[in-house]
C-alpha positions in Angstrom: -18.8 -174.6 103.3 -22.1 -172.4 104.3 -23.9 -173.8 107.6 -25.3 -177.9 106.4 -24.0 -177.4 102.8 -21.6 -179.2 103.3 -23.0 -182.0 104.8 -22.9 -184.4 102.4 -21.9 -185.2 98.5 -25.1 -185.6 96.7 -25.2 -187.8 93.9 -28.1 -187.2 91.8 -27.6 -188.9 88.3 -30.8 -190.0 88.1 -31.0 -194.3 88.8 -31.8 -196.4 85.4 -33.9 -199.0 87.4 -35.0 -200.8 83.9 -31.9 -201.7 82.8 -31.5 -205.3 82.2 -29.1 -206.3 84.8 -30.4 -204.7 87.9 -32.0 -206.2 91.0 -34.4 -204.6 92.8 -33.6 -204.9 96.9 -36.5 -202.5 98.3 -39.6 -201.6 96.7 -42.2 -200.5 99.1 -45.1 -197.9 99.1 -46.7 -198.7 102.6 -49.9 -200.2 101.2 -48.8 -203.2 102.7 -47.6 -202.5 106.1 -44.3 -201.3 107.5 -42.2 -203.2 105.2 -39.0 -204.2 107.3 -38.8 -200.4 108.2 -38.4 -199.4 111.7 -36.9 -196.5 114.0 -33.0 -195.4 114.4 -34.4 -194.2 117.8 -35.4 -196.4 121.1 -39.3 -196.3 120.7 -39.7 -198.6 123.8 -38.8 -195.4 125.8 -41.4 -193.4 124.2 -38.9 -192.1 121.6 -39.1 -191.7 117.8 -41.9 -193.8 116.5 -42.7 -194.8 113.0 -46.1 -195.8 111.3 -48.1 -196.5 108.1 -50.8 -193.8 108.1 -53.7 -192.8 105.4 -53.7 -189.1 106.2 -50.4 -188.1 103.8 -49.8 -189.7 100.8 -47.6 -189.7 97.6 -49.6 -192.0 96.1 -51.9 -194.7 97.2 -53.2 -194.6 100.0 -50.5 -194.8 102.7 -47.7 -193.8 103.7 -44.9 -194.1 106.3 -45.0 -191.4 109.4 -42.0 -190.9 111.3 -42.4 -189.0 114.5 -41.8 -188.1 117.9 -38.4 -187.7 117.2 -35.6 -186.2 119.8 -33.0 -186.0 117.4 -31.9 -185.3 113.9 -30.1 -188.6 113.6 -33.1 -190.4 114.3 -35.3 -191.4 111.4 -36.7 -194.5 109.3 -34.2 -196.8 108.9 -34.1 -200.5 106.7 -31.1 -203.0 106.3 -30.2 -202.6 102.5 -29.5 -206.2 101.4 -27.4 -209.1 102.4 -24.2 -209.0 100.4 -24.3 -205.6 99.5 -20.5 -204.9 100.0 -18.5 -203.8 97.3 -22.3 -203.1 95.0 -23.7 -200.3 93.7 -26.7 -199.3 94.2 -29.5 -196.7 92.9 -32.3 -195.3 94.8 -35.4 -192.7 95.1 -38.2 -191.6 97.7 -40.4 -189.3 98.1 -40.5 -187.2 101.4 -43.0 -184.3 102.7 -43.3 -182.6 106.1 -46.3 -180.5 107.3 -45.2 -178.4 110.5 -42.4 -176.7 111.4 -39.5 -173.9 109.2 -40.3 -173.1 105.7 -37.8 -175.4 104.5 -36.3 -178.2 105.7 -33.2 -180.5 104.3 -33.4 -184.0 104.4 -30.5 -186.5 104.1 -30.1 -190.3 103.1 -27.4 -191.7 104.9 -25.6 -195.7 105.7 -24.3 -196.8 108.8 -21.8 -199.8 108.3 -21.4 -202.6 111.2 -18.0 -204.3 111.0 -15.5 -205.8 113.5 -14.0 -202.1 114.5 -17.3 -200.9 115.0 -20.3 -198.4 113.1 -19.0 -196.0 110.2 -21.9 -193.2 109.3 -21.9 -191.8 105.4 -24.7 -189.1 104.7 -24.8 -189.6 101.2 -27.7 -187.6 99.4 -29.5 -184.2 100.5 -32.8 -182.5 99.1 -34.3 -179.5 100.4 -38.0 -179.7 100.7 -40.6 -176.8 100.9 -43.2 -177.3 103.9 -46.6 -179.3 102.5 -44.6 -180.4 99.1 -43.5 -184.0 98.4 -39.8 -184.4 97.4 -37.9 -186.6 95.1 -34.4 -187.7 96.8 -32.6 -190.2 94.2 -29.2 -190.8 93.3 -26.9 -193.6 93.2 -24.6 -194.6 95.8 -21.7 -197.3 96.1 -20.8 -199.7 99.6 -16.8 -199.6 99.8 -15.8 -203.2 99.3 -14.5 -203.9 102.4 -14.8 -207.7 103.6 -14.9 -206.8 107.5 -18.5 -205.4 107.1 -21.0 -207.4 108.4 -24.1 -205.1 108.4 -25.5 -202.7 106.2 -28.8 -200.1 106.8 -29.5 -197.3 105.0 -31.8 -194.4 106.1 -33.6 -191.2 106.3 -32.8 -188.4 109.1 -32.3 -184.5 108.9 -29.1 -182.0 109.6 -29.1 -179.0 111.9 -30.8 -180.2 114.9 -34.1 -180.4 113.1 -36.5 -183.0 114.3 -39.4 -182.5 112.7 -42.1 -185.0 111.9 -41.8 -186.4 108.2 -43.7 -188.9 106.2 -42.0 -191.6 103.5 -43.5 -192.7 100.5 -42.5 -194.3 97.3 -39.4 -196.2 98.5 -37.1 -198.2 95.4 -33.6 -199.4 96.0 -31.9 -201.6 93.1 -28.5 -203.0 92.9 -27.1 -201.6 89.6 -25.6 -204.0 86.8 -21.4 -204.0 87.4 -21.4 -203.1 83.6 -23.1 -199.5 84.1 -20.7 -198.3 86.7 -18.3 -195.7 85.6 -14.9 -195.9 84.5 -12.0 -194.0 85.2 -10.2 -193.0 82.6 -6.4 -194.1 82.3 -4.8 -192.7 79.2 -5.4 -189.1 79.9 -2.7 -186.7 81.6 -2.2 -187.0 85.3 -3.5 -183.8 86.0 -0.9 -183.5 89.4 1.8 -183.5 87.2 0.8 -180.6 85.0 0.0 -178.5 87.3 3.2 -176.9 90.0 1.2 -177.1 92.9 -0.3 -179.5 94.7 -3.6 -180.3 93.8 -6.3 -181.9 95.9 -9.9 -183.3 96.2 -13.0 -183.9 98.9 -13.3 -187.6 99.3 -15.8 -189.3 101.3 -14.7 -193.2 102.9 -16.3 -195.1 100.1 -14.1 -192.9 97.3 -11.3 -194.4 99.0 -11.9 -197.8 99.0 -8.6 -199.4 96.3 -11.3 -201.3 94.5 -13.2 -198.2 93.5 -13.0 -196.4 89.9 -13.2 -193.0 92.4 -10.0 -194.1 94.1 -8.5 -195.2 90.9 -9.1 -191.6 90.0 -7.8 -189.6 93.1 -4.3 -191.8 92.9 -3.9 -190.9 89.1 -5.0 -186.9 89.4 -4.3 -186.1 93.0 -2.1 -184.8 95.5 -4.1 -183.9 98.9 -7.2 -185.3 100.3 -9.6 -183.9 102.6 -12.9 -185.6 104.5 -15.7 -184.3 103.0 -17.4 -185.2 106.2 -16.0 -187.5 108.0 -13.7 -185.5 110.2 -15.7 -183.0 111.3 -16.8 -183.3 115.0 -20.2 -184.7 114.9 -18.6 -187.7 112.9 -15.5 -187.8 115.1 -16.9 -187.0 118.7 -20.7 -188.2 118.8 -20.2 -188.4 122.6 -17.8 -186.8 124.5 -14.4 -188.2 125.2 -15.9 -191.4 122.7 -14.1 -190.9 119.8 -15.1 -192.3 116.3 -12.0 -192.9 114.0 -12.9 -195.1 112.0 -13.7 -192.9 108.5 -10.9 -190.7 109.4 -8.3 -193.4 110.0 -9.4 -195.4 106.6 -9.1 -191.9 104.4 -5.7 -190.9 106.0 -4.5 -194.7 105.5 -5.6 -194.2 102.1 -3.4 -191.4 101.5 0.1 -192.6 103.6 -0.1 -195.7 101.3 -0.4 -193.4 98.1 1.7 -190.6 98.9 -0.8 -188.1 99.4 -0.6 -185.3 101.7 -3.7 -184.8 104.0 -5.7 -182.0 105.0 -8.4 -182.3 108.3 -11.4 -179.8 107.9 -12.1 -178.4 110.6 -11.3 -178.6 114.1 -13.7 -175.7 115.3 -16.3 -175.1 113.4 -20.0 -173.6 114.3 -21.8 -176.5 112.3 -21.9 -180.1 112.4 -21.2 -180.6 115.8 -22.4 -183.1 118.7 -25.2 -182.3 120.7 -23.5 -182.4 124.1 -20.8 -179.5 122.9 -22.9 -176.5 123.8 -24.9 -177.9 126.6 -24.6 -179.2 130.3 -22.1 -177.7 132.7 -19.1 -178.2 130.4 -20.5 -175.3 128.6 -19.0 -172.4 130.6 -16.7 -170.2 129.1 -13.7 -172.5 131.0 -15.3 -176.1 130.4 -16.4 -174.9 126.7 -12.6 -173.9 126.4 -11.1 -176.9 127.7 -13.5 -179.0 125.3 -12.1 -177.0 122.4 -8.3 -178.3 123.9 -9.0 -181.4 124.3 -10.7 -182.1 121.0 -8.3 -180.1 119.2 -5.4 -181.7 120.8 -6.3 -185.2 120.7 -7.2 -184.8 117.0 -3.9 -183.9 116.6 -1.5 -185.5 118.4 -3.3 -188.9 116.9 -2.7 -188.1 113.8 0.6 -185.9 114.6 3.2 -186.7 110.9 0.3 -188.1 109.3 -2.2 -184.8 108.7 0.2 -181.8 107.5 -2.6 -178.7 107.5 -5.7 -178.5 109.4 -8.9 -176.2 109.0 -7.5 -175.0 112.6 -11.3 -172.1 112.8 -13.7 -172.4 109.9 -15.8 -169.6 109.0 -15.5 -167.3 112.0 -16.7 -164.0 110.1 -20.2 -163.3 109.0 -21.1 -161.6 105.4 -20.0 -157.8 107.0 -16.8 -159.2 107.9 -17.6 -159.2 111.8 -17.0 -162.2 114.2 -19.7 -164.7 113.2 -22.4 -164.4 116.5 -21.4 -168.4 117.2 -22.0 -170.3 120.5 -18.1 -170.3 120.3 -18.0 -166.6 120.9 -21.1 -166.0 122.9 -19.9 -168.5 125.2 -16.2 -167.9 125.3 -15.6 -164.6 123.5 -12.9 -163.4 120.8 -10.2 -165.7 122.3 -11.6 -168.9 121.7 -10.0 -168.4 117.5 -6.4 -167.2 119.5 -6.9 -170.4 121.8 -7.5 -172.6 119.2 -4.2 -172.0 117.3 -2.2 -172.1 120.3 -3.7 -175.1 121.5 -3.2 -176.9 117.9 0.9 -175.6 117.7 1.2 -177.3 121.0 -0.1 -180.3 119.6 1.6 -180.4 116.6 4.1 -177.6 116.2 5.0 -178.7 112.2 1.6 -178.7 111.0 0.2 -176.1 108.9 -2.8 -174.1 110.6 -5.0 -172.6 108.4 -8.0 -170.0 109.3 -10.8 -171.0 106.7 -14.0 -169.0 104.9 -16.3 -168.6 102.2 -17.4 -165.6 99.9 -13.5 -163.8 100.7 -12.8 -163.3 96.7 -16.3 -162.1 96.6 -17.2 -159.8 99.2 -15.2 -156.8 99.9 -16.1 -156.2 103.2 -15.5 -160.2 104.2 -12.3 -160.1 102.2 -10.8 -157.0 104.1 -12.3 -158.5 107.8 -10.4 -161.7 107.4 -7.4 -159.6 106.3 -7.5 -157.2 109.4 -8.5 -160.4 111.8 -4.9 -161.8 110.5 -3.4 -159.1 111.0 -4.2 -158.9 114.3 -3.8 -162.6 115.2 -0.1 -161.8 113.6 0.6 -158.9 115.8 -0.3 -161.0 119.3 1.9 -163.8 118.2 -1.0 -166.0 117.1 0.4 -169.0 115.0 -1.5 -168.6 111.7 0.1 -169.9 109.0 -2.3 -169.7 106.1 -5.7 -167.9 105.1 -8.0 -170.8 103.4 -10.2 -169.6 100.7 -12.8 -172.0 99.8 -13.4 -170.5 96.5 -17.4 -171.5 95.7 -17.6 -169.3 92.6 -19.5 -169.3 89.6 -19.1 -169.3 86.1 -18.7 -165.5 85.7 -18.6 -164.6 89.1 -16.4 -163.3 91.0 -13.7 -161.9 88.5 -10.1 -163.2 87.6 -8.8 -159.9 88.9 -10.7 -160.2 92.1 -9.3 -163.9 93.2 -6.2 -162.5 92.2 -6.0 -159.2 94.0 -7.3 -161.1 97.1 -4.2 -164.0 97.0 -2.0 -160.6 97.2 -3.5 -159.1 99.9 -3.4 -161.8 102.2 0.1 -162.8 101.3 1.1 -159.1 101.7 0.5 -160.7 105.5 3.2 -162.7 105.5 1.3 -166.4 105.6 0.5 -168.9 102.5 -2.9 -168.6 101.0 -4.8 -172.2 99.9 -8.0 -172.4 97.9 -9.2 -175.0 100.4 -12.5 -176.3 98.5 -12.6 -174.8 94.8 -15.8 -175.6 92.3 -17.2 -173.5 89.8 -21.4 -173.5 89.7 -22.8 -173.5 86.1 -25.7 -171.1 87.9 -25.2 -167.5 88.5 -28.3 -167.2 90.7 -29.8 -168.6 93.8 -32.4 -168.6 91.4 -31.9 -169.5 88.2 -34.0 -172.4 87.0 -31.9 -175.7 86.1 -30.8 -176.0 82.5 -28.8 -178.2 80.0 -25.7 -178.7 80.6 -24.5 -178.1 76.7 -21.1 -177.6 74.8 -21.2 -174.0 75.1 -21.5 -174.1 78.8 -19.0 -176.1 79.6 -16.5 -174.5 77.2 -17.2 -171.3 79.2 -16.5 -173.1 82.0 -12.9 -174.5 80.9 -12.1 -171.0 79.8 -12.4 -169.9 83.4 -10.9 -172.6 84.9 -8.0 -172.2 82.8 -7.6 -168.3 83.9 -7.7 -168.5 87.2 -5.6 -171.4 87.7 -2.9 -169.1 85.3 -3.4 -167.1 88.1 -2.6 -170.0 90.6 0.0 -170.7 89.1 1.6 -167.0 88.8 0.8 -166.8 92.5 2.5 -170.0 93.4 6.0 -168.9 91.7 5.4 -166.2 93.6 5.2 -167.8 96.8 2.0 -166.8 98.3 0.1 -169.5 97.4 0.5 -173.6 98.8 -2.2 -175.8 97.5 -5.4 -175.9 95.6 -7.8 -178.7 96.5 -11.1 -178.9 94.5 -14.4 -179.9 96.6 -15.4 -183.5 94.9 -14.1 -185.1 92.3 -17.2 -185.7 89.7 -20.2 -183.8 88.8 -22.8 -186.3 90.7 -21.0 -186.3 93.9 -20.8 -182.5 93.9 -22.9 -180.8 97.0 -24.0 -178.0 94.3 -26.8 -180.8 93.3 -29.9 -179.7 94.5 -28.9 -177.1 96.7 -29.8 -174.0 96.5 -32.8 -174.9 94.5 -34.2 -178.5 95.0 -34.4 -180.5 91.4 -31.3 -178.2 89.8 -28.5 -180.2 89.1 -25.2 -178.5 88.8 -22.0 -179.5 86.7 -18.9 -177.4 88.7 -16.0 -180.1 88.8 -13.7 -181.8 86.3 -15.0 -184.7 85.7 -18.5 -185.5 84.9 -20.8 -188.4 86.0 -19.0 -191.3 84.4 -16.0 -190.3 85.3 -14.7 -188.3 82.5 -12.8 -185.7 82.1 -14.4 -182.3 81.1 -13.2 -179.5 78.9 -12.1 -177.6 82.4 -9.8 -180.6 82.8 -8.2 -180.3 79.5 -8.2 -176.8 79.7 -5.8 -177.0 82.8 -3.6 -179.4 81.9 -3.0 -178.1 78.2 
């Protein structure tokens, strides 16, 4: 997915707080002090600080200023509630910034203390315009897992940014058990009416047994893949300290449910650690042996349990030219050769995939990835598939041109996957949000149903492996507020409760 896009799943159904039922756990506008809120950062060594101020406001008279932050990670942070395993919880705020880019994205994330240590979950995203308040609100759900001792939820940004932000408005409340969604259970499995395998984005808390998402995965599904959680910012937060906690829960998940597993990505230009591309590891040799290493021990750890990995995401820019990365100004065009050959030596049965956006889309893209390939092929580089991510819209781009596009790359030789398919009800970066109504979505299943006829003509033809859609229902789709702040989006099968759409029964009819 594009740059921070794919940082997190938002889920934006919007919280019903006055139900009868819920429990409020936070309520706070700063009127009355800091309110159990208090830095991620170590503010005793002049790091981030945080404090109730009268200068910005949402309403009343204060607010809660977060600055002199280092580092995106650091932000306001609160513990959620005592008990709060296994609950389900909504929330909103309001955030604003004054100084700094035009637009900044803010994230609401957890961090969950248990006996094997800290698990992170970014779990909403807005994008905010400098000098306007946002709304972030959504609900979220804490895995029930009886080995958690600790919960905190907070507020931090992606991509490097550390701006200075101010909080306002703050409502947490743990939802009634009744309102939660249900999966449904006497509906087709939809992995048995389609011939390929099919697969979804999870995050750790959809995979927690007790949870209608996981209940929903086991009865559709085929493949999983982190929608986070493996990437190396999650996995490596300091170097050569590993954090395997999320990716060892999802891929026991799927060995105890006969799922096959995908890990997305290995090299990637977003998403990753601080340290990677600073200090003096980050020579052309010391950037290179980073690359092994973390390649390497990715894979040999999880060597017969993960059978494809995103090997090089998004290498090529929108004219089809290497992608001007720190990975290629600081080692050059051979870093995407190394990182193949460094991944078959670690695992010489897995599947190694070379992944990007837009390729169905954009002509230019489309024929760069194809004479990149091509290339790789001809030096002996051990590609094994093209991954096409396949964020389309509902008219755009045509049947003909995903089709023509699986052809061409399998004229190569390799499998094709669509690696993380949904399909946007907008056709614009800026069309305004609308109803989702009958008509729409019945547009929507009509497409769905003609391009995966084309899946499936291109699977009994044996160029394409696996399909693997990016989320499972509407709210937990990263579409939600992104590209335009306040739009929600409806591209997946199922739809905030949990049930299924006419896309869904237009596939599996």
């Amino acid at each position: 997915m594009k740059q921070f896009l794919a940082i997190v799943m938002a889920l934006v159904t919007v919280p019903v707080f006055a139900q009868a039922g819920n429990v409020t756990v936070i309520d706070t506008n700063f009127e009355n002090g800091i309110a159990g809120w208090g830095p991620r950062g170590d503010n005793r060594q002049g790091l981030e600080k945080l404090e109730v101020t009268t200068a910005v406001k949402h309403s009343g008279s204060s607010s809660l200023r977060v600055f002199n932050r280092t580092h995106e990670w650091q932000g306001a942070t609160c513990k959620l509630a005592a008990n709060a395993v296994g609950d389900m919880f909504g929330m909103e705020a309001w955030l604003y910034y004054k100084d700094g880019p035009a637009k900044v994205t803010f994230v609401f994330s957890t961090q969950k203390t248990s006996a094997q240590g800290q698990a992170y979950q970014n779990v909403l995203q807005v994008q905010a315009n400098k000098g306007e308040w946002v709304q972030i609100k959504g609900e979220f759900t804490i895995a029930k897992d009886p080995t958690i001792t600790d919960v905190q939820v907070y507020f931090e940004t992606p991509k490097n940014d550390t701006v200075e932000f101010y909080i306002d408005d703050i409502k947490f409340v743990k939802l009634d058990p009744s309102l939660r969604p249900k999966a449904e259970v006497n509906i087709p499995n939809l992995r048995d009416k389609v011939p390929f395998d099919i697969g979804a984005a999870v995050s750790v808390d959809d995979v927690d047994f007790s949870s209608e998402w996981a209940q929903l995965l086991m009865k559709h599904f085929s493949i999983i893949v982190a929608g986070n959680e493996m990437k190396r910012d999650t996995v490596e937060p300091s170097e050569g300290k590993y954090n395997w906690i999320p990716a060892d829960k999802i891929v026991d998940f799927a060995m105890n449910t006969g799922m096959r597993v995908r890990w997305h990505p290995l090299v990637w230009h977003s998403q990753n650690p601080d340290w990677l591309f600073k200090g003096a590891g980050a020579t052309k040799a010391g950037l290179d042996q980073r690359m092994k290493t973390y390649i390497q021990t990715v894979m040999r750890k999880y060597r017969g349990d993960v059978d494809s990995y995103d090997v090089v995401n998004e290498v090529l820019d929108e004219n089809g030219r290497l992608r001007n990365s720190e990975w290629l100004k600081i080692i050059g065009t051979e870093y995407i050769d190394n990182a193949f050959r460094y991944a078959r030596e670690a695992d010489p049965k897995a599947q190694l995939v070379i992944n990007d956006y837009n390729l169905a889309s954009n002509p230019r893209k489309r024929q760069g990835m194809y004479d990149l390939v091509k290339d790789l092929k001809a030096r002996g580089v051990p590609v094994d598939a093209i991954g096409m991510q396949m964020h389309i819209d509902i008219r755009n781009p045509s049947v003909s041109a995903i089709k023509e596009t699986i052809e061409l790359f399998a004229s190569l030789g390799i499998k094709v996957l669509v690696t993380e398919m949904d399909m946007s009800i907008y056709t614009s970066d800026t069309e305004s949000k609308k109803t989702v109504t009958t008509t729409i979505l019945q547009e929507q299943a009509t497409r769905y149903r003609a391009i995966f006829d084309v899946f499936k003509e291109e699977y009994q033809k044996k160029n394409l492996d696996a399909v693997v859609i990016w989320g499972t229902s509407d709210n937990l789709s990263w579409k939600n507020d992104f590209p335009v702040p306040g739009r929600t989006d409806a591209p997946l099968l199922f739809d905030s409760k949990l049930k299924r759409k006419p896309a869904f029964d237009a596939i599996v009819k």
